[in-house]
C-alpha positions as CSV (number, residue, x, y, z in Angstrom):
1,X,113.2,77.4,23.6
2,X,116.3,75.4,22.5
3,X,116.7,72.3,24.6
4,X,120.5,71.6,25.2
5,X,121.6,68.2,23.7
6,X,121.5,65.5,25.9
7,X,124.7,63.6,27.1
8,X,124.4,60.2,28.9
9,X,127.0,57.9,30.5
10,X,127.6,54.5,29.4
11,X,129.9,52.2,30.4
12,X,132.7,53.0,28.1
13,X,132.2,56.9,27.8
14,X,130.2,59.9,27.9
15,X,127.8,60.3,24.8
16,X,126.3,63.5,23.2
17,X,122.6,62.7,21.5
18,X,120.6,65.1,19.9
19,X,117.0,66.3,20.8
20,X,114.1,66.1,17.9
21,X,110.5,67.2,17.7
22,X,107.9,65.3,16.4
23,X,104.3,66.1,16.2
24,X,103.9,67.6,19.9
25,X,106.3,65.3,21.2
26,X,110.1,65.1,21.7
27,X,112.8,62.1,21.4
28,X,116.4,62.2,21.8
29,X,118.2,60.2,19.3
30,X,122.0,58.6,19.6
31,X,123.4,57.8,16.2
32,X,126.2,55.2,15.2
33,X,126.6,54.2,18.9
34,X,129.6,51.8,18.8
35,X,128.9,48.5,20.6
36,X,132.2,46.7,19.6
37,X,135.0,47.5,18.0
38,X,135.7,47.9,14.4
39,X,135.7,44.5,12.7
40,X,138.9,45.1,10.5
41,X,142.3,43.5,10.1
42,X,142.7,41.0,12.7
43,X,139.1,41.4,13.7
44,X,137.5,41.0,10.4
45,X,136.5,37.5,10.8
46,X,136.7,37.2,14.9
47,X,133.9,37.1,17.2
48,X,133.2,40.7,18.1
49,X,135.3,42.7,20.6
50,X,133.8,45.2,23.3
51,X,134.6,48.9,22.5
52,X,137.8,50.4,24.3
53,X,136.6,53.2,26.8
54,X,137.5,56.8,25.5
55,X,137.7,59.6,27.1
56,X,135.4,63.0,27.3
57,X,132.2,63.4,25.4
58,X,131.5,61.7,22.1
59,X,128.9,62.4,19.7
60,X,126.4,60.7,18.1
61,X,125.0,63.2,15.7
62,X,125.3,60.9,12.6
63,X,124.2,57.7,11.4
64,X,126.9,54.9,11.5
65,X,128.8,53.2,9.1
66,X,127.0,50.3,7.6
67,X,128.0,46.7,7.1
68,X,125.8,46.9,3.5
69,X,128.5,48.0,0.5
70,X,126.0,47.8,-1.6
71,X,122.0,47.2,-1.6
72,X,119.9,44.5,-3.4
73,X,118.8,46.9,-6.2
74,X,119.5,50.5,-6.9
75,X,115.9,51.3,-5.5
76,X,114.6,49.2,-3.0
77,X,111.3,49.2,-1.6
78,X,112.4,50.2,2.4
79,X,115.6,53.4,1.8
80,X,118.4,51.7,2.7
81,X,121.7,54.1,2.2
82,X,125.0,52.4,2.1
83,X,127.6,54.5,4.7
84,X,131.1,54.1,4.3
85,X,133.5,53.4,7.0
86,X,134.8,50.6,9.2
87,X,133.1,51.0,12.4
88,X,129.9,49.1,11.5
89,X,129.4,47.6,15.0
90,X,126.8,50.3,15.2
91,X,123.3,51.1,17.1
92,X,121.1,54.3,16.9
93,X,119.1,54.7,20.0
94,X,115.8,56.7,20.6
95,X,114.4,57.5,23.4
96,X,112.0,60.4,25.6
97,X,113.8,59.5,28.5
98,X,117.8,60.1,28.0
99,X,120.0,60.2,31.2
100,X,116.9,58.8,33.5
101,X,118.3,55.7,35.1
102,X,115.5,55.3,36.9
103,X,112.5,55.6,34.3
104,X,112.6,51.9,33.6
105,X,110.8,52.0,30.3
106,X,110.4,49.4,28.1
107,X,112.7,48.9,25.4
108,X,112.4,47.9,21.1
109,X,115.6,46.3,19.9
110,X,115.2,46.0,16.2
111,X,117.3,43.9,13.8
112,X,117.0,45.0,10.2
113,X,116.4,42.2,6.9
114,X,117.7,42.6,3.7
115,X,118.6,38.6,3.1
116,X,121.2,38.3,5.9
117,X,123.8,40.0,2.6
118,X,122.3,43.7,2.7
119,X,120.0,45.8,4.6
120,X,121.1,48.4,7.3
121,X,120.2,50.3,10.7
122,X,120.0,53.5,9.4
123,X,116.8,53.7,7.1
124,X,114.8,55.9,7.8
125,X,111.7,53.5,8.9
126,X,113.4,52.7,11.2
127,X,113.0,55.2,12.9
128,X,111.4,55.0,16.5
129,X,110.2,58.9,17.8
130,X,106.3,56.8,17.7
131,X,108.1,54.4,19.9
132,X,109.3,57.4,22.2
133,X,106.1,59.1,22.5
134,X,104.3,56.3,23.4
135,X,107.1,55.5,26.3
136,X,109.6,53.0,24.3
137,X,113.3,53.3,24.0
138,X,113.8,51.5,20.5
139,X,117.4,50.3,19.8
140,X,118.5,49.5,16.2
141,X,121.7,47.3,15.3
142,X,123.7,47.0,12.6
143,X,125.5,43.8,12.5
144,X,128.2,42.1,9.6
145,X,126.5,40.7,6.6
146,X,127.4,38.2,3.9
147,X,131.2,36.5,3.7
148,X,132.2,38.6,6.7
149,X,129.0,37.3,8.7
150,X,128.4,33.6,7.1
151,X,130.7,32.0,5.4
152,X,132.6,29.3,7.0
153,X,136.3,29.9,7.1
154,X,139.1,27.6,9.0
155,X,140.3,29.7,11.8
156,X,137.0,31.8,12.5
157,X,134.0,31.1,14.7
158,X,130.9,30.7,13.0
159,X,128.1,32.7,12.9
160,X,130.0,36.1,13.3
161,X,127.0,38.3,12.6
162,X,124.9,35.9,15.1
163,X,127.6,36.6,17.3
164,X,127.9,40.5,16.7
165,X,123.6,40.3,17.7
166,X,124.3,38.9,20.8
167,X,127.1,41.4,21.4
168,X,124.3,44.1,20.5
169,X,122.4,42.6,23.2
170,X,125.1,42.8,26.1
171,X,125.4,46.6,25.2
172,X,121.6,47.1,25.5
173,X,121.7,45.1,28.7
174,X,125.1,46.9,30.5
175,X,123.7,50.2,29.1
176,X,120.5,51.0,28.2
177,X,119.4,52.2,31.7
178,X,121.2,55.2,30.5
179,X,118.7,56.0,28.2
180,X,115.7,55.5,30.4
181,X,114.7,52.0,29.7
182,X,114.8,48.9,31.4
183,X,117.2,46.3,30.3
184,X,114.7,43.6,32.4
185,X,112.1,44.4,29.7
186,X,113.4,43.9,26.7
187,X,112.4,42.6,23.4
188,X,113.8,41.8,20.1
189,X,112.2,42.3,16.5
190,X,113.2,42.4,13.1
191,X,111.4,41.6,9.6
192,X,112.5,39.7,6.8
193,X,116.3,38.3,7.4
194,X,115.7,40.3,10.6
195,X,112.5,38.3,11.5
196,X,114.5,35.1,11.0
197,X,117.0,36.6,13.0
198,X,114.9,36.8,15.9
199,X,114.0,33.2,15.8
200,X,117.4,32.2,15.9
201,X,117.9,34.5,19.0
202,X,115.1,32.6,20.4
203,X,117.0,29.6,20.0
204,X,120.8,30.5,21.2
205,X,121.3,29.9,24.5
206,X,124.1,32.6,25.1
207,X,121.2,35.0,24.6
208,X,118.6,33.6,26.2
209,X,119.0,36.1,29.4
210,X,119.2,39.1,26.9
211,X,116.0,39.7,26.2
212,X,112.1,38.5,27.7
213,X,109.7,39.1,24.4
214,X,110.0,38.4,20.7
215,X,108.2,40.2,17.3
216,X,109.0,38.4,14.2
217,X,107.7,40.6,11.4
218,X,108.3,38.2,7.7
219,X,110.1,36.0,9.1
220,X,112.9,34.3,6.5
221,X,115.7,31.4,7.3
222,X,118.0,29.4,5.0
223,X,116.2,26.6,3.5
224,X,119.2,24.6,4.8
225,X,120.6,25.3,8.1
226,X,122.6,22.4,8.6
227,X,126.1,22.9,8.7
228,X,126.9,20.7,6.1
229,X,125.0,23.2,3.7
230,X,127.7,26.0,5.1
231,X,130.3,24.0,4.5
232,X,129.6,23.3,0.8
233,X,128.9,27.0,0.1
234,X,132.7,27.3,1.7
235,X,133.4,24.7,-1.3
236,X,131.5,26.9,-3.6
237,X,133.2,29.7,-2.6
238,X,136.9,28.3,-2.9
239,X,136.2,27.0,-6.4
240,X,134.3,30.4,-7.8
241,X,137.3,32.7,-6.4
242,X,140.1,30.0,-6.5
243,X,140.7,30.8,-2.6
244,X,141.3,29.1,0.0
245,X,137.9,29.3,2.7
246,X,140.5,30.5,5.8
247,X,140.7,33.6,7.3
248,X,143.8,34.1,4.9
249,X,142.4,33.2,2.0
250,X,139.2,35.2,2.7
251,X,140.9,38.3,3.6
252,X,142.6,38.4,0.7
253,X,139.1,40.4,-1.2
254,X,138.0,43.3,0.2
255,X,134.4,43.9,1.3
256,X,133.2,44.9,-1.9
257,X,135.4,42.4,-3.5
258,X,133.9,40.0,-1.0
259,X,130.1,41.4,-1.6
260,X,130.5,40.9,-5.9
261,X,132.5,37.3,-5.8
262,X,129.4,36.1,-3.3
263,X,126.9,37.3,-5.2
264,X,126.5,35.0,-8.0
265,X,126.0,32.5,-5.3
266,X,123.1,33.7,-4.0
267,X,121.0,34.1,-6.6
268,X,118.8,31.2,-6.9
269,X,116.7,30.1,-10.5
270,X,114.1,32.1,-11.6
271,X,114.6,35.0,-9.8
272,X,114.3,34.2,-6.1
273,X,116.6,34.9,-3.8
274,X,117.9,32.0,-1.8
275,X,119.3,32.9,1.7
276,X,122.2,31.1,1.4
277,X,124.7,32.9,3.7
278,X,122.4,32.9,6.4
279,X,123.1,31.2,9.9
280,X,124.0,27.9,10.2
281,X,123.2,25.1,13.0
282,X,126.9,24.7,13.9
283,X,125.9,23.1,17.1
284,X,127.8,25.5,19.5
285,X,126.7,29.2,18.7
286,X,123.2,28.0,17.3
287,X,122.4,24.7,18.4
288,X,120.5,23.5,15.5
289,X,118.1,24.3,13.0
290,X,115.4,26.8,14.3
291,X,112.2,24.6,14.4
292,X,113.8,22.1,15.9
293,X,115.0,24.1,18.6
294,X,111.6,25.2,19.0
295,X,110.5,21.7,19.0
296,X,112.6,20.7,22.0
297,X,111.8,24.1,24.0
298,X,114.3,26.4,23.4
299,X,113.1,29.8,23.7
300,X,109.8,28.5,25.1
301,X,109.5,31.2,28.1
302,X,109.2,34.0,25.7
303,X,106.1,35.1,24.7
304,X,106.2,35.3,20.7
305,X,103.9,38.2,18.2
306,X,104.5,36.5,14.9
307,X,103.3,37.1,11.2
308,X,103.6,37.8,7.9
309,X,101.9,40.3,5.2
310,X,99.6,37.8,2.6
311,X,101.9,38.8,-0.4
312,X,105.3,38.7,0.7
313,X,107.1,37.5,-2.4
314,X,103.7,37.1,-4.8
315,X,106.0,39.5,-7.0
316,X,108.6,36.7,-8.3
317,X,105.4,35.3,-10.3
318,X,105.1,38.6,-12.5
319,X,108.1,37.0,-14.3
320,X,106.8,33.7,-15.2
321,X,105.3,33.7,-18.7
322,X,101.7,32.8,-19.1
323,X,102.6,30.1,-21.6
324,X,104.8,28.2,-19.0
325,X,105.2,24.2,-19.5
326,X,103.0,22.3,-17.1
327,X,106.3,20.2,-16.5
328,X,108.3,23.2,-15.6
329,X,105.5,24.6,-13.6
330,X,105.7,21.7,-11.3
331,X,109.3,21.7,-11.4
332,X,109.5,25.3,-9.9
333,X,107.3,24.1,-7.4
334,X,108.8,21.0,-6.5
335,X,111.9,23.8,-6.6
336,X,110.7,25.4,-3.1
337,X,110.1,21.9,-1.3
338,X,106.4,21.0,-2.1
339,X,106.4,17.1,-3.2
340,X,105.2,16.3,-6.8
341,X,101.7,15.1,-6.4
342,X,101.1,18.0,-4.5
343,X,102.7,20.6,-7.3
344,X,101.2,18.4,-10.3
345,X,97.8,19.0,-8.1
346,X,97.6,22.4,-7.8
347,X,99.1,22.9,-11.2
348,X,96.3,20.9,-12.6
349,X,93.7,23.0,-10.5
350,X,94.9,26.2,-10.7
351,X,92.9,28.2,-12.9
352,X,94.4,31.9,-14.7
353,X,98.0,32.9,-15.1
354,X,100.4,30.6,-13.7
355,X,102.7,33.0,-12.1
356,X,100.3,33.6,-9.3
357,X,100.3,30.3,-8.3
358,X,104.0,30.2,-8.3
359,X,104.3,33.8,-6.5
360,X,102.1,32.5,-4.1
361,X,103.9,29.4,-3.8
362,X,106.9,31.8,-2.6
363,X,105.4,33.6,0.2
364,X,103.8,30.4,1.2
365,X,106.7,28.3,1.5
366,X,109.9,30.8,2.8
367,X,107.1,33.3,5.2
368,X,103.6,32.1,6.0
369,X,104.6,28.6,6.5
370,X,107.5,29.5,8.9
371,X,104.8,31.7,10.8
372,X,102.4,29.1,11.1
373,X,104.5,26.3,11.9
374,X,106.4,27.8,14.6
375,X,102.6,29.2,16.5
376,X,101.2,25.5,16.1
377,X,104.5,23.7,17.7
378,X,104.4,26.5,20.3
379,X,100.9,26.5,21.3
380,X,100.8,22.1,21.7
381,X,104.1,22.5,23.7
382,X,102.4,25.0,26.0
383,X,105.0,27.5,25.7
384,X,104.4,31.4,26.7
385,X,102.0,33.0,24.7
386,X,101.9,32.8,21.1
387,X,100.3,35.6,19.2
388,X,99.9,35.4,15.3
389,X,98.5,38.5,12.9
390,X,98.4,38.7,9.2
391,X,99.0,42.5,7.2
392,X,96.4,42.5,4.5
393,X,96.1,46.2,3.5
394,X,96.3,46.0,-0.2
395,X,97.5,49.3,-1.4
396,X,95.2,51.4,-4.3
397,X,98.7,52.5,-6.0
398,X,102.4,52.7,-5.6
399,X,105.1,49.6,-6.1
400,X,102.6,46.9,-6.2
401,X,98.8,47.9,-6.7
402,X,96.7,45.3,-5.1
403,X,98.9,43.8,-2.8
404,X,99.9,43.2,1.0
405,X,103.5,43.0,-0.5
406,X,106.9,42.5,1.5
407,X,107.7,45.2,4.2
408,X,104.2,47.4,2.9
409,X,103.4,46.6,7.4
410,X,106.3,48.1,8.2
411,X,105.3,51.8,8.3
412,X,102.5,50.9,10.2
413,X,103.8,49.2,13.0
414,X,106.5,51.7,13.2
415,X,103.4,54.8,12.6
416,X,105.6,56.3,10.4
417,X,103.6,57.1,7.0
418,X,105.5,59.9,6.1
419,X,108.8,58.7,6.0
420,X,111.0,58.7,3.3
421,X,110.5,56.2,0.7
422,X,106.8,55.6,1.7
423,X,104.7,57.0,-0.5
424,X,106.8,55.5,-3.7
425,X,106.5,52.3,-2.1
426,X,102.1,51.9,-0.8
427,X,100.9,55.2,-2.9
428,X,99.5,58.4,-0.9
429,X,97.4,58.8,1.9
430,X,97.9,55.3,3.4
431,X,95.5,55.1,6.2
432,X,96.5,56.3,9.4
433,X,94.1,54.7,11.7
434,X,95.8,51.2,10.8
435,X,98.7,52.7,12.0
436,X,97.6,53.8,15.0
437,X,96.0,50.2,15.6
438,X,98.6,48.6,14.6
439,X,101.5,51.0,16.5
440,X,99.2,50.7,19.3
441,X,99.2,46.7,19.6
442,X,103.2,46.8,19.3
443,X,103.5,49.1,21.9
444,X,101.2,47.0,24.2
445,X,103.3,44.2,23.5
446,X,106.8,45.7,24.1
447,X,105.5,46.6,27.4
448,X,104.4,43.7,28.4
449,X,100.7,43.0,27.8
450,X,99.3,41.4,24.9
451,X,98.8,42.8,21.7
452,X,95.2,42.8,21.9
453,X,93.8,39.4,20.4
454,X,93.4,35.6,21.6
455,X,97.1,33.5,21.9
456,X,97.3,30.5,19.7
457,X,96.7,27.2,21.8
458,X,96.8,23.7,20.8
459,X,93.2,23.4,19.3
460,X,93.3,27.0,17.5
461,X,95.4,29.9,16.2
462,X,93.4,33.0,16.2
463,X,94.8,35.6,13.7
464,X,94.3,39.3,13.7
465,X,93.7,40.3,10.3
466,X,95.0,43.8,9.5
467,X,93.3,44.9,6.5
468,X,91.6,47.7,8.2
469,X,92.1,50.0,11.9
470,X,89.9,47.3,13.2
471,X,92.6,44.2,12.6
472,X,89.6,42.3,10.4
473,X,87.9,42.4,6.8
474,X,85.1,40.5,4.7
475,X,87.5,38.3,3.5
476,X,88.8,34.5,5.0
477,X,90.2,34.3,7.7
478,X,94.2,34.4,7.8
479,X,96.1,31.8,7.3
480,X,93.1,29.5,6.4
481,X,95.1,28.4,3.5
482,X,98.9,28.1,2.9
483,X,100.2,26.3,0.2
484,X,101.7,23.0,1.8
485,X,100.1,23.5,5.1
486,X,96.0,23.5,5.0
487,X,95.4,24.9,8.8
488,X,92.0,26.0,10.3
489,X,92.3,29.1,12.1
């Protein structure tokens, strides 16, 4: 039996979805859902503008356009294809339930990373038919990236990709009933870039009634978010292109002109990427910089599932030679914000190659510490519930042998081993019962419940370890150590 592809009603047209099998169960999936209109021409650098109805039955067959031109890296570890077009105001929507207003399920909006400059909503992790069978409508957005998104022009609104999230938002909330869920049970998530976005959604008060739960997978934010660091990268950018930073003067390059003039910018020293066009505090769209937001409350109502994998960005040290000055070892250090007692210290105690200190150094100082920080101010404010979990599977073979690397949790919590790109990435035959566990404690906390451990509070954080299906190993406990933060656990 053939089921008929499902059409559902939104509020600006009729849309044709198609049905999928998978494993026993079925989803329907709605691909390159418009949300807003094309961001082109006059539109290119405004605030986004809701879609124009249209008339009949429109499909949504076939992934979106996407807002990446081009990707970090010819391979990168999560697929992330680069689609052509202009209509990049996108969503792809999955769901058991299509054309059931009244099924009120809960409902996964994900935000994708790749360093607020690349990335997209079409990879195929992302994909949510786990999320479907277990009762979850899962939403992904794609939203503008780079110059379009960041850069601060004269005669544009800042934050434009910010912006374009919170349009993304509206849609879910105006539309989602459609597709069986409940846009009174919603929560946003996103990893890397997409992590840090969610923070800063935590933190906007225009979307503050958009959503009741956050999941903030690797989180990552601009070392600077002050507007003052935006407006020199504007003064960066006028000098290396010898144009004016105005709408004018920006939409003079095209986007892949745009993409290759900003990327010498954001490549930082030695490797690392620094998340330079990246939201800014401007005052208005975001208030100000993330933890101090959280600091005075904002976003305190929602309850929070934060963490980070053990060796986020451990990789960068594979680079540094063994030989490397003492001097210049503390230098790199002092580099990513620790103060120089503190890098000629653990220089000086550091015993075997240098680069793992310094790629340790990395994921300490842009991921754990972010996580960390942000459970310990929530839990001595007495906010909602603060949940924090560490990904230590540590893969046998693959990319990176040996370690709980950068987006290796994502398959799990998504319970989608064999997806594309998987294997090359954490090797075969990656446990499955982890991903059940794991799948399982995201799906409890989408809908509502905890994820299955203790919340942080003001005298402890517990963490659930995830180095096995049972969230704990033989080794110390998580987050016992983070370079520039010491915290018991």
């Amino acid at each position: 039996m053939t089921l008929e592809d499902p059409v559902v009603s939104t509020a600006t047209g009729a849309l044709r979805g198609r049905w999928r099998s998978n494993g026993g169960s079925s989803s329907a999936a709605f691909l390159g859902v418009p949300f807003a209109q094309a961001p082109v021409n006059r539109l290119r650098f405004a605030a986004p503008v809701p879609m124009a109805p249209w008339d009949g039955v429109r499909d949504a067959l076939t992934h979106g356009p996407t807002a990446q031109v081009r990707p970090f890296a010819e391979v990168t570890t999560i697929p992330e294809p680069s689609t052509p077009g202009d209509e990049v105001l996108n969503l792809t929507v999955v769901t058991p339930r299509p054309g059931d207003t009244t099924a009120g399920l809960p409902v996964l909006v994900w935000i994708h990373g790749g360093g607020f400059f690349a990335g997209c909503q079409n990879s195929p992790w992302y994909d949510g038919a786990a999320f479907a069978r277990d009762g979850v409508v899962t939403v992904t957005l794609g939203y503008r990236l780079g110059g379009e998104a960041w850069l601060r022009l004269d005669g544009a609104p800042d934050n434009r990709g910010a912006l374009d999230w919170v349009a993304g938002l509206h849609w879910v909330r105006d539309n989602i009933a459609a597709f069986g869920g409940d846009p009174g049970r919603v929560t946003i998530a996103g990893q890397s870039a997409g992590g840090g976005a969610v923070l800063t959604l935590l933190t906007m008060p225009d979307a503050q009634c958009l959503f009741g739960r956050a999941f903030a997978l690797s989180s990552a934010l601009s070392p600077d978010e002050s507007a003052a660091a935006a407006d020199s990268l504007s003064r960066d950018f006028a000098e290396h292109t010898s144009l004016a930073p105005t709408v004018e003067g920006a939409g003079r390059l095209s986007r892949i002109e745009m993409h290759d003039a900003l990327l010498a910018l954001c490549a930082a020293p030695h490797g690392q990427m620094a998340l330079r066009f990246a939201p800014c505090a401007d005052g208005r769209t975001i208030p100000a910089p993330v933890l101090d937001s959280v600091r005075a409350g904002r976003g305190a109502d929602k309850p929070l599932l934060i963490g980070t994998t053990l060796h986020e960005f451990n990789g960068v040290g594979d680079a540094v030679p063994d030989d490397l000055p003492v001097e210049e070892a503390v230098d790199r250090l002092c580099g990513l914000g620790l103060a120089t007692h503190e890098a000629t210290r653990l220089v000086a105690e550091h015993s075997g190659p240098i680069g793992r200190l310094i790629g340790q150094a990395v994921t300490d100082t842009v991921f754990r510490r972010l996580a960390i920080d942000i459970a310990g101010i929530r839990a001595d404010r007495g906010d909602a519930p603060t949940w924090l979990y560490e990904f230590d599977w540590r893969p046998k073979a693959g990319a990176t042998p040996g370690r709980a690397a950068h987006c290796y949790d994502l398959p799990f919590w998504w319970d989608h081993l064999d997806a594309d790109g998987v294997e090359p990435a954490i090797g075969p035959h990656p446990p499955q019962e982890l991903a059940t566990a794991m799948h399982r404690a995201a799906v409890a906390f989408v809908s509502g419940e905890g994820p299955g451990w203790a919340a942080s509070d003001a005298d402890r954080h517990p963490v659930k370890r995830w180095g096995d299906a049972a969230g704990t190993d033989a080794g110390t406990p998580g987050y016992s150590h983070v370079i520039g933060r010491t915290t018991a656990t």
